[in-house]
C-alpha positions as a Markdown table, in Angstrom:
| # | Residue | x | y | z |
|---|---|---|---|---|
| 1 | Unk | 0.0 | 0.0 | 0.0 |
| 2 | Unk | 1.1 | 3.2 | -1.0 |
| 3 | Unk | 0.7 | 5.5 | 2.2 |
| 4 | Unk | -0.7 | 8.7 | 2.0 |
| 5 | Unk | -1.3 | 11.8 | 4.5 |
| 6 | Unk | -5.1 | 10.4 | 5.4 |
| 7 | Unk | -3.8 | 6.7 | 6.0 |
| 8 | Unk | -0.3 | 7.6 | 8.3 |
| 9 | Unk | -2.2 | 9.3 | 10.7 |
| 10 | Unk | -0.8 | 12.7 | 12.8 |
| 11 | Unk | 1.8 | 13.6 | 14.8 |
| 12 | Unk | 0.9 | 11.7 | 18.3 |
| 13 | Unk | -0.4 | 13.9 | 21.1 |
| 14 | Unk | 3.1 | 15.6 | 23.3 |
| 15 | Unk | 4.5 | 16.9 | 20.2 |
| 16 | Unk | 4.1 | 20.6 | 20.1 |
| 17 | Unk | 6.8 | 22.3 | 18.4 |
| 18 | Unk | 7.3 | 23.9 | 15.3 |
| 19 | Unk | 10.9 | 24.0 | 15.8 |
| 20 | Unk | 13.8 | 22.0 | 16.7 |
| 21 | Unk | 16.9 | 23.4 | 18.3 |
| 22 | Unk | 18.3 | 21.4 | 20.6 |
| 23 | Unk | 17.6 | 18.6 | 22.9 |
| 24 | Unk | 18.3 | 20.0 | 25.9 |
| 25 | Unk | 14.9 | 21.5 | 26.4 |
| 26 | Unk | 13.1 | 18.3 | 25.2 |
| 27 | Unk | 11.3 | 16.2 | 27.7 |
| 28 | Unk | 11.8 | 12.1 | 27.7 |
| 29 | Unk | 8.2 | 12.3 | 26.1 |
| 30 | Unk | 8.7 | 14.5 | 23.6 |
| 31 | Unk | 12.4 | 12.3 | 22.4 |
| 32 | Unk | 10.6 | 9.4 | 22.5 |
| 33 | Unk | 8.0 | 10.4 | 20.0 |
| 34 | Unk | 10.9 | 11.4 | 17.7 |
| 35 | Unk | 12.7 | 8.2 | 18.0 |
| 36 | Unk | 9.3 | 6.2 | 17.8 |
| 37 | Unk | 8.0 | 8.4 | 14.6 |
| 38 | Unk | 11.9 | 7.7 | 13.1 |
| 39 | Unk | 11.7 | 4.0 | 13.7 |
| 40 | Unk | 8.6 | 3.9 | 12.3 |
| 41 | Unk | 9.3 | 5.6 | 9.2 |
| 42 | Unk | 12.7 | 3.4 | 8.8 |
| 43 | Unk | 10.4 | 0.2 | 9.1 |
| 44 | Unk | 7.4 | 1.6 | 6.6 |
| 45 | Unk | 9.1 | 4.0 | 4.3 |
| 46 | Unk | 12.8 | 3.3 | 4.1 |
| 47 | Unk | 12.8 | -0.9 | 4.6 |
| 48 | Unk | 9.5 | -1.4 | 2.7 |
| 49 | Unk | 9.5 | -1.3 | -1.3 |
| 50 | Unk | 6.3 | -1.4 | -1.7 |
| 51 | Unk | 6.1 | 2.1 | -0.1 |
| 52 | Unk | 8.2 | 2.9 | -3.4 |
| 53 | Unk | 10.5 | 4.9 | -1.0 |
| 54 | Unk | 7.9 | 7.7 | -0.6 |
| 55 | Unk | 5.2 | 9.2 | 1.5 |
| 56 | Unk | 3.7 | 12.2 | 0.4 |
| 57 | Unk | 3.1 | 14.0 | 4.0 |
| 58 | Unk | 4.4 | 17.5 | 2.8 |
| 59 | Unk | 3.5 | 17.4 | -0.7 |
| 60 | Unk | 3.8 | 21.1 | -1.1 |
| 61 | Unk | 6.0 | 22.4 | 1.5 |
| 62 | Unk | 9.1 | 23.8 | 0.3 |
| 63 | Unk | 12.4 | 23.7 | 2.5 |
| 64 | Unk | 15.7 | 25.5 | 2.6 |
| 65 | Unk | 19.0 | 23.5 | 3.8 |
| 66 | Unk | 21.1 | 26.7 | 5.0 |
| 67 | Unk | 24.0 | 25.5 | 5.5 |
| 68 | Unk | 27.2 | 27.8 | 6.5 |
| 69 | Unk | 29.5 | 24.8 | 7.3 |
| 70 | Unk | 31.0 | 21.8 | 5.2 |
| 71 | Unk | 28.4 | 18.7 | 5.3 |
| 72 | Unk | 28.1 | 15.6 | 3.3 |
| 73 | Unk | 25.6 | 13.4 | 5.7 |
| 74 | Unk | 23.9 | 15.7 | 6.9 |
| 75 | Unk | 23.2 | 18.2 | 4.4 |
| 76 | Unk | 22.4 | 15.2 | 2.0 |
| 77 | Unk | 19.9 | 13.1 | 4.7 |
| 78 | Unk | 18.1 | 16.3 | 5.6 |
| 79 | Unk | 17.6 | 16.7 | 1.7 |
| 80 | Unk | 16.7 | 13.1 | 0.9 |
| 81 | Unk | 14.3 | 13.3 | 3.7 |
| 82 | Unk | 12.1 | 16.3 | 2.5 |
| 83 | Unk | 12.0 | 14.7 | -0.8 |
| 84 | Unk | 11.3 | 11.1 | 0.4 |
| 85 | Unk | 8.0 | 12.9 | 2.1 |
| 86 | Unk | 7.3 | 14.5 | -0.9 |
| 87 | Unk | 8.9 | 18.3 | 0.2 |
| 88 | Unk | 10.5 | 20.5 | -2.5 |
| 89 | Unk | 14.0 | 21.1 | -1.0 |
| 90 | Unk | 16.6 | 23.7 | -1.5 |
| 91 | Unk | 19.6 | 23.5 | -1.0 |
| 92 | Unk | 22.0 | 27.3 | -0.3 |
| 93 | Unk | 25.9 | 27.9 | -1.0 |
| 94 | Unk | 27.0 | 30.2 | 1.7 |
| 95 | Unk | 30.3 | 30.5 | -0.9 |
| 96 | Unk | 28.1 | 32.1 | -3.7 |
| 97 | Unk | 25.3 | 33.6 | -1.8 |
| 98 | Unk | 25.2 | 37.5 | -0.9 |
| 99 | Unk | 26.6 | 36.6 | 2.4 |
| 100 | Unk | 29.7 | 36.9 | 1.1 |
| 101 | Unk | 28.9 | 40.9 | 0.7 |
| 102 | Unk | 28.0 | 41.2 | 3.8 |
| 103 | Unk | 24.0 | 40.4 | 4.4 |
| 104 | Unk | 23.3 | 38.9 | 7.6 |
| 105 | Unk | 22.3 | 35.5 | 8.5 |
| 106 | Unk | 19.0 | 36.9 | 9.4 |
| 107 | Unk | 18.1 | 38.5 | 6.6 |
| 108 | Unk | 19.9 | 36.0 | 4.1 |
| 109 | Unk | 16.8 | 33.2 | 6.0 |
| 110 | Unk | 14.2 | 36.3 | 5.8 |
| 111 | Unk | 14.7 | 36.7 | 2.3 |
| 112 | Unk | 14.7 | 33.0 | 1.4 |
| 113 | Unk | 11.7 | 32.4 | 3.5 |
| 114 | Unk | 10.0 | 35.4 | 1.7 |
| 115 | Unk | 10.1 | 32.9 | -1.5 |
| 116 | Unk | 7.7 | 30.7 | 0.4 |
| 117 | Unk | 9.8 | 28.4 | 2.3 |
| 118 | Unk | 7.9 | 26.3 | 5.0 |
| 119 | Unk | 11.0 | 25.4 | 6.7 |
| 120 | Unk | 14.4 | 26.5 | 7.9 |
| 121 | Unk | 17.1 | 23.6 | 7.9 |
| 122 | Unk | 20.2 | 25.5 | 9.4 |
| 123 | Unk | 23.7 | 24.9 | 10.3 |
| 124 | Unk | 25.9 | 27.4 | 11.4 |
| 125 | Unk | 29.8 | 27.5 | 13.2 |
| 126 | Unk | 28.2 | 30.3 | 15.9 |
| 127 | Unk | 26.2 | 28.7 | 18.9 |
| 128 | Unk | 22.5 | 29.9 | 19.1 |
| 129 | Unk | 21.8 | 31.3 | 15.1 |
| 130 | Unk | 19.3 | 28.2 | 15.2 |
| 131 | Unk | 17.4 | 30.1 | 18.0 |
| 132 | Unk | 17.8 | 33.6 | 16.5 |
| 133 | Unk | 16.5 | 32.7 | 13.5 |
| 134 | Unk | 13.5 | 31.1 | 15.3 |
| 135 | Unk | 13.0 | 34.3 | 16.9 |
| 136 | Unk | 12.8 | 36.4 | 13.6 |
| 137 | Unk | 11.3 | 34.6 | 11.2 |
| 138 | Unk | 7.2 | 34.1 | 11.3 |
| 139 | Unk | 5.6 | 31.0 | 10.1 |
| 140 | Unk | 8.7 | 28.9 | 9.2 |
| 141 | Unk | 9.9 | 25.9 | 10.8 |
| 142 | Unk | 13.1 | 26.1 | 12.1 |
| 143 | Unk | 15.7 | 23.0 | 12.7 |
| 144 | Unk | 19.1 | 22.7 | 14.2 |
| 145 | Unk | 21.5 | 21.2 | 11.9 |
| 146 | Unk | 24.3 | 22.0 | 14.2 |
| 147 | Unk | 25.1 | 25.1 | 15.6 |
| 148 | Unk | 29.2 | 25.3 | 16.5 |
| 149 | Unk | 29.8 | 23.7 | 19.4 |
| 150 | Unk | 26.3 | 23.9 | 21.0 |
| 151 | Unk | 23.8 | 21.3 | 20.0 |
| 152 | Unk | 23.1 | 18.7 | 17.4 |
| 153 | Unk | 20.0 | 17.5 | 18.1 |
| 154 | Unk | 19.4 | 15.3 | 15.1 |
| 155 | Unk | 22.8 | 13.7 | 15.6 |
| 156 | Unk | 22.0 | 13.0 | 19.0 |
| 157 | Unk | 18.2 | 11.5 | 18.0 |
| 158 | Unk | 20.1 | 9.3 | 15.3 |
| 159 | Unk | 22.6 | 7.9 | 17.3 |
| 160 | Unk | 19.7 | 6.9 | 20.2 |
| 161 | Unk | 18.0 | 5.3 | 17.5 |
| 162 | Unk | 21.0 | 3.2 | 16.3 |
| 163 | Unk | 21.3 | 1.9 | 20.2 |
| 164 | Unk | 17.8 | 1.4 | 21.0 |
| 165 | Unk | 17.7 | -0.4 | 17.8 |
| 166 | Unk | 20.4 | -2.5 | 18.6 |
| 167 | Unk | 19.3 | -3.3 | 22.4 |
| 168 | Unk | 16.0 | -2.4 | 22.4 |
| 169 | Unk | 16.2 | -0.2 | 24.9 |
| 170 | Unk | 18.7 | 2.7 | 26.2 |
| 171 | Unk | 17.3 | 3.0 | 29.7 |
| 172 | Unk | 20.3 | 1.1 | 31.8 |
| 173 | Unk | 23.3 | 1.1 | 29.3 |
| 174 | Unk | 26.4 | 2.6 | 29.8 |
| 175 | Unk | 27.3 | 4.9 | 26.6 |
| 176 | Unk | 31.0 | 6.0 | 26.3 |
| 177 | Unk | 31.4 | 9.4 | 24.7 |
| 178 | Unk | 35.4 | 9.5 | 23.9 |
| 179 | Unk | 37.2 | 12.3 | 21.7 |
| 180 | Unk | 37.0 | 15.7 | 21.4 |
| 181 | Unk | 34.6 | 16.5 | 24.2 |
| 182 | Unk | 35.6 | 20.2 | 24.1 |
| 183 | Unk | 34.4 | 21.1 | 20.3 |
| 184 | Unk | 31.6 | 18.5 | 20.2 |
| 185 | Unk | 28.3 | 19.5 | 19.4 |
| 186 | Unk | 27.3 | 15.8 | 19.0 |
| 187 | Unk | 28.6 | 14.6 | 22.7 |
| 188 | Unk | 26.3 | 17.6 | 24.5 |
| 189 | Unk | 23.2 | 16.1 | 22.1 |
| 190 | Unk | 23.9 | 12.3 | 23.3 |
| 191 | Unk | 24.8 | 13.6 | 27.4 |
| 192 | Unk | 20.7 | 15.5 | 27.2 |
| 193 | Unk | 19.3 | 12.8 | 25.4 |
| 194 | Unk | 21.0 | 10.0 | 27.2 |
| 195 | Unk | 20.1 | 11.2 | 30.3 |
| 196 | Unk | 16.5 | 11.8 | 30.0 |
| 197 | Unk | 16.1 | 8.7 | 28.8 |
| 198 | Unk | 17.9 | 7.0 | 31.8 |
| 199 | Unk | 21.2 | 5.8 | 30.4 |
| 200 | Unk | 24.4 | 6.6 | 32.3 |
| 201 | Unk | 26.5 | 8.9 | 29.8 |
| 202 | Unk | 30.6 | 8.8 | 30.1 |
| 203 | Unk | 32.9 | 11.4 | 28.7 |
| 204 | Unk | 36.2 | 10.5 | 27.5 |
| 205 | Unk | 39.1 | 12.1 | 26.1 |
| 206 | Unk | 42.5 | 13.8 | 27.2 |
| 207 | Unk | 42.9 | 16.1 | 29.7 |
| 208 | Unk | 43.0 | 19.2 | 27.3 |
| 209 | Unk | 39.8 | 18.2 | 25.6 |
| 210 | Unk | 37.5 | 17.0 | 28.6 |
| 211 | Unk | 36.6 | 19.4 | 31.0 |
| 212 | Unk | 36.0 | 18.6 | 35.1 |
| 213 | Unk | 33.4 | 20.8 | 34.5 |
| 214 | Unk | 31.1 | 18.1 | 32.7 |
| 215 | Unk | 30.9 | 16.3 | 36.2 |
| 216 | Unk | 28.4 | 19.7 | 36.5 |
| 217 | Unk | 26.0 | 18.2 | 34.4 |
| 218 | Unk | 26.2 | 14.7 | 36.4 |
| 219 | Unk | 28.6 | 13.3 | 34.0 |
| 220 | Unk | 31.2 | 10.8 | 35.0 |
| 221 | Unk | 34.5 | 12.1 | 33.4 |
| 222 | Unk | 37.5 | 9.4 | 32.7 |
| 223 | Unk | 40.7 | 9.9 | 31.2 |
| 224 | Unk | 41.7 | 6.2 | 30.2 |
| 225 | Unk | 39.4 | 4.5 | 27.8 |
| 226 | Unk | 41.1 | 1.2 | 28.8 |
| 227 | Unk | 40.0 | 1.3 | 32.0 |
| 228 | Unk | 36.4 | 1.8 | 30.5 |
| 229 | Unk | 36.0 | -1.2 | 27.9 |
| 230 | Unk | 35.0 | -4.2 | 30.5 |
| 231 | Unk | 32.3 | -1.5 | 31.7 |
| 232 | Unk | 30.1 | 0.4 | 28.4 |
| 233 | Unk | 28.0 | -1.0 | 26.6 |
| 234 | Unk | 28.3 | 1.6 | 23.7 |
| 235 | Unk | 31.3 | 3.3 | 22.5 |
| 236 | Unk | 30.4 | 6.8 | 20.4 |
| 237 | Unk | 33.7 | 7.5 | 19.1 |
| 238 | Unk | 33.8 | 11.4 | 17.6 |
| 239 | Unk | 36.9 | 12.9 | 15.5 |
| 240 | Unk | 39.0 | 15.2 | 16.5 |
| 241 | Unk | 38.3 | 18.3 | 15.5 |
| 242 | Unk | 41.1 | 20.2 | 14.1 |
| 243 | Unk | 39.6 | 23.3 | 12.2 |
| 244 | Unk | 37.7 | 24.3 | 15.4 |
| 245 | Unk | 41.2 | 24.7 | 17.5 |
| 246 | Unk | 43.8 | 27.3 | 18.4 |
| 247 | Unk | 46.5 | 24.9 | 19.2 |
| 248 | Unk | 47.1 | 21.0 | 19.2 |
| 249 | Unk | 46.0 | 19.1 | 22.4 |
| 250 | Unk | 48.5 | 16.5 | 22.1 |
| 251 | Unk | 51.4 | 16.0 | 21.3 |
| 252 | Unk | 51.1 | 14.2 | 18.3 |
| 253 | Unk | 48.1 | 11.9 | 16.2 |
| 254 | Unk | 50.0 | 9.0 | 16.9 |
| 255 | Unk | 50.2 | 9.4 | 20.6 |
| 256 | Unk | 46.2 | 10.3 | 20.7 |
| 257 | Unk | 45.3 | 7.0 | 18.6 |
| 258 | Unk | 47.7 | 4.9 | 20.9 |
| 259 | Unk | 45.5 | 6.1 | 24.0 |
| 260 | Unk | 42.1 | 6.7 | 22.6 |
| 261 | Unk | 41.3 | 4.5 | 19.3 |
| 262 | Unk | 39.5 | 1.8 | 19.1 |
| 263 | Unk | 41.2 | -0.8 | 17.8 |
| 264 | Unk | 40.6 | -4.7 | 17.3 |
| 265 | Unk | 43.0 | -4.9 | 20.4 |
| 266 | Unk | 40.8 | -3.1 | 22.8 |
| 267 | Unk | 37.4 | -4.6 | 21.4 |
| 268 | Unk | 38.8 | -8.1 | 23.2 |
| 269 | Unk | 38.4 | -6.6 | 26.0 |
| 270 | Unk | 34.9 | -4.8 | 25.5 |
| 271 | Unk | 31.7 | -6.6 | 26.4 |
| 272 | Unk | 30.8 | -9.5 | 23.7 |
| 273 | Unk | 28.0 | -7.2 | 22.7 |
| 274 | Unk | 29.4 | -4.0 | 22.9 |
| 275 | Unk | 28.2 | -1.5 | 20.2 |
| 276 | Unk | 30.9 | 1.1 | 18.2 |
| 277 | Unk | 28.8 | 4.2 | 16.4 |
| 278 | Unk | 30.7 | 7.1 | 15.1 |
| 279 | Unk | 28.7 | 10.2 | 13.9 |
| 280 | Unk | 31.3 | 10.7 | 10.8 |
| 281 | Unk | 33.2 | 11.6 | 9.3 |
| 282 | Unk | 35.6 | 9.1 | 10.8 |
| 283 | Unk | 39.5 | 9.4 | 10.6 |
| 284 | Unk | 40.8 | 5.4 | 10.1 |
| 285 | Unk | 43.6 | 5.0 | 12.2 |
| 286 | Unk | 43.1 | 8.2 | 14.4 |
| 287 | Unk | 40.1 | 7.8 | 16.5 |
| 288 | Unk | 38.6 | 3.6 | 15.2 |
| 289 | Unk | 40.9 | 1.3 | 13.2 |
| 290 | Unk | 39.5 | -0.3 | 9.8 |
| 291 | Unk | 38.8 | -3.2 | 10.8 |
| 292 | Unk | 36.4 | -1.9 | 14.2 |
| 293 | Unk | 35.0 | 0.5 | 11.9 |
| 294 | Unk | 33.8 | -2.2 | 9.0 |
| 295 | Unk | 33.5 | -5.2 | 11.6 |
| 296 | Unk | 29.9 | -6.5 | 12.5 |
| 297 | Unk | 30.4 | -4.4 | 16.1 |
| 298 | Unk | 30.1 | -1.3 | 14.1 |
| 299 | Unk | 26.7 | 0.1 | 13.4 |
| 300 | Unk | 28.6 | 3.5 | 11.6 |
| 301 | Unk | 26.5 | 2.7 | 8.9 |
| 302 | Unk | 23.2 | 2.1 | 10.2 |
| 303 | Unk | 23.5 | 5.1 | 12.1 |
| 304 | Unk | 23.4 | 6.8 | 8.6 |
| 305 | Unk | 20.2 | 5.0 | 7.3 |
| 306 | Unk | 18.5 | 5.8 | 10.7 |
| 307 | Unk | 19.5 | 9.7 | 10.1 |
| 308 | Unk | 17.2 | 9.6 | 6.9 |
| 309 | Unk | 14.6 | 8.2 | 9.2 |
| 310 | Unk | 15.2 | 10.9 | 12.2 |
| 311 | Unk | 15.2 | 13.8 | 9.8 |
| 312 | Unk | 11.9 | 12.6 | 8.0 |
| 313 | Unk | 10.7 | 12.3 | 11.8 |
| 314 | Unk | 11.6 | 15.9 | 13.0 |
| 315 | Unk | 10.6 | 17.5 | 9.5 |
| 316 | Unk | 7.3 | 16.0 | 9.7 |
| 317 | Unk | 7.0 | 17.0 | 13.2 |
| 318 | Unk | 7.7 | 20.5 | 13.5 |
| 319 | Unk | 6.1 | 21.4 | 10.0 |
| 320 | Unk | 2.7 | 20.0 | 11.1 |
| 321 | Unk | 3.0 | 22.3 | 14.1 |
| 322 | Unk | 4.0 | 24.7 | 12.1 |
| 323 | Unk | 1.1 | 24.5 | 9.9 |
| 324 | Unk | -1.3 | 24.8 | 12.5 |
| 325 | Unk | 0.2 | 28.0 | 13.4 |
């Protein structure tokens, strides 16, 4: 059966936003109905040919990926996903747009909008534009595609799914966040979203790139991933993030992927069911050898399908709020 707007139903009742900028602010409730609506639309749309990959729920809404930074999986999923539900999307080149004489974000997304866009897809290297733009622009959606090194809520929602999908559950499990703390958008996603769902987030990393502070937000902070692989269920292994530092916090690559990657060597000594995600792009050798990265503990992957499913979720969900409005 080929689904349609009447036959897929709504938006289930707890879902009340028409934007999404982090998921900090989100309730357990309100995750959940993301992560259900995503799994959902990864069983029915994305696994299911007869669906003939598409689902016509915003047949006629038009939205703009606004992207300021470099992308390939996000940028691309977020597209794919409008399109899959039957959205024209358009996608803007920060490098040949009048940004580059000076117009401000603001008005770059007020002018776009003014063409009859319905949605806001927005990444940005400053923390909070995703907010600012929801402030000033009426009657768009607005989503978070990553906002420097603030939140990436859809990152975060994606890499839940991958784990609940794997265990079928996250309440319980122990998920190892190890890298680049410091610049990672991606790590403060997973600790908000890992929390309210009743996991027991750890941050791991050098000295120079994880903060005491995160013991703040009730975060257990290590410094030897070694003495951490008997214990977590999960590893999320992120890169390190070079173009977002003023100087090198370690000595050397070599010395940071001696301490820090995973290799086939440390997954002996990781529980037999132990799950590796990554949100990309991964460095081989620096931060997950080959063979962890393409071996069947790796969901790297999956995690990519399931962003396809996420986005689809969250577009759905805040333009049918959005609507109402």
């Amino acid at each position: 059966m080929f689904w349609t707007p009447e036959n897929w139903g709504s938006v289930p009742e707890g879902w009340n936003r028409s934007h999404l900028l982090g998921l900090e602010d989100l309730s357990a409730k309100e995750i959940l109905i993301l992560l259900d609506l995503a799994d959902r639309f990864r069983r029915e749309v994305l696994e299911n040919p007869d669906n003939r990959r598409k689902i016509p729920l915003l047949a006629g809404k038009a939205i703009v990926n606004l992207f300021f930074e470099n992308s390939t999986r996000t940028r691309t999923s977020f597209g794919l996903a409008g399109r899959r539900l039957g959205a024209d999307v358009v996608d803007f080149a920060a490098a040949t747009s009048s940004v580059a004489k000076g117009e401000t974000v603001v008005d770059t997304a007020k002018n776009i909008c003014a063409m009859g866009m319905d949605a806001v897809v927005v990444r940005h290297s400053c923390p909070g534009v995703p907010l600012t733009l929801a402030q000033n622009l009426k009657g768009c959606a607005v989503v978070n595609a990553g906002d420097g090194a603030h939140e990436h809520p859809t990152q975060g929602l994606l890499d839940i799914l991958t784990i609940r999908r794997r265990f079928g559950r996250v309440e319980g499990l122990t998920v190892a966040v190890v890298g680049d703390i410091e610049h990672s958008r991606v790590a403060r996603s997973n600790i908000f979203a890992l929390q309210k769902l009743g996991a027991t987030p750890i941050v791991c990393g050098p000295s120079t790139l994880v903060s005491e502070h995160w013991r703040d937000l009730g975060v257990e902070v290590c410094y030897s991933l070694d003495e951490l692989l008997p214990r977590v269920d999960v590893f999320n292994l992120l890169r390190i993030q070079f173009e977002r530092q003023v100087v090198r916090p370690f000595p050397s690559i070599a010395e940071y992927a001696h301490l820090y990657a995973m290799n086939s060597e440390r997954l002996v000594h990781c529980k037999n069911d132990a799950l590796i995600i990554a949100p990309g792009p991964i460095n081989r050798g620096v931060e997950i050898t080959p063979e962890v990265a393409d071996g069947d503990r790796s969901a790297i992957l999956d995690q990519v399908t399931n962003g396809v499913a996420v986005r689809m979720a969250v577009l759905w969900a805040t333009l049918s709020v959005a609507a109402k409005r």
